[in-house]
N, C-alpha and C positions, 0 to 999 in steps of 0.2 A: 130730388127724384131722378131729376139726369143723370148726374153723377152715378147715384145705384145701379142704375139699369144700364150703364157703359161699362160700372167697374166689374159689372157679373158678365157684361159680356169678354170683355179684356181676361178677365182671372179663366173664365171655360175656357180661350182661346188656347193660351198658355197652356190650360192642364192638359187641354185635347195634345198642342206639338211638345210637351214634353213625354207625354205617354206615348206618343206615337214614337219617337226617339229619346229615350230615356239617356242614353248615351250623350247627346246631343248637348252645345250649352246654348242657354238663350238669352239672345241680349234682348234689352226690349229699349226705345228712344222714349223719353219726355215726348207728351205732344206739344209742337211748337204754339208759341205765340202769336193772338189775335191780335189787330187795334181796339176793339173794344175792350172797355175797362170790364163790366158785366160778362164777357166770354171769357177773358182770362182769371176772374175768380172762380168760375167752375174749372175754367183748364187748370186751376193749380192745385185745388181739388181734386183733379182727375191725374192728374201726375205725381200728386203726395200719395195716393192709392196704389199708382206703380210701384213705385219706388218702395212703400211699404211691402207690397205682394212679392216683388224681386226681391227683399231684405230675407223676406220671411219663406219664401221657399227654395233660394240661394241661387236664383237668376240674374244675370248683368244688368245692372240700371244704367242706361247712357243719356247722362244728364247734358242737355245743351247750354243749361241756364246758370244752376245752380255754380258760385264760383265761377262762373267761365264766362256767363251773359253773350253769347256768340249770337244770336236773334233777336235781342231784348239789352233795352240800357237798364244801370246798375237802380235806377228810379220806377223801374218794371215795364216800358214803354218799348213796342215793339221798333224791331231796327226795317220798319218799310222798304228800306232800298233794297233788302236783299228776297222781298216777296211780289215786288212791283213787274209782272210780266204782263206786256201789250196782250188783250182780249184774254185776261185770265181771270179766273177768281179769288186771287189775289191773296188767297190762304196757301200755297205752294209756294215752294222755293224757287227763286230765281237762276240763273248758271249761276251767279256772284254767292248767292247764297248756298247753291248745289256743294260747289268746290270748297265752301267754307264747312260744310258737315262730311264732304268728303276728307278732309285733311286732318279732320279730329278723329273718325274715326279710324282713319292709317296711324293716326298717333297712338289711339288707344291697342289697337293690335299690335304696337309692337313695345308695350308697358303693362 
């Protein structure tokens, strides 16, 4: 039921900023990876939905994981050190981690 009620809100999201700029391309990122085992089966869930919805209305999927595991080992287990910021919630990215989704994405802009 989580799933449903995220992926209807993700696919409106989308259809509202492609209407609004049709012109426009959209990328859209994978949500990253929890430490709990139970969160990240919805999150892959929630991100095989992206990635479906980008396939199928011809918007950018920017995959962090899939092939790349750039936040997560090849065993599915998240890479901590790059979420671990003093008095955080520990769901956001670190600088360590910042620079590492920024250099993928300079990569992917210019391929």
């Amino acid at each position: 039921a989580v799933v449903s009620t995220q992926s209807t809100g993700i696919e409106s999201l989308a259809g509202f900023l492609h209407n609004w700029s049709p012109g426009a391309t959209l990328n859209m990122i994978n949500v990253l990876p929890r430490e709990s085992f139970a969160r990240n089966s919805v999150i892959n869930r929630l991100n095989e939905f992206i990635h479906h919805l980008c396939f199928q209305k011809g918007y950018n999927f920017i995959g962090t994981e899939l092939n790349r595991y750039l936040f997560s080992s090849r065993q599915g287990f998240r890479k901590c050190e790059l979420f671990n910021v003093k008095g955080s919630d520990n769901v956001h990215l670190n600088s360590e981690g910042i620079i590492k989704l920024g250099k993928l994405l300079k990569y992917l802009m210019h391929h």
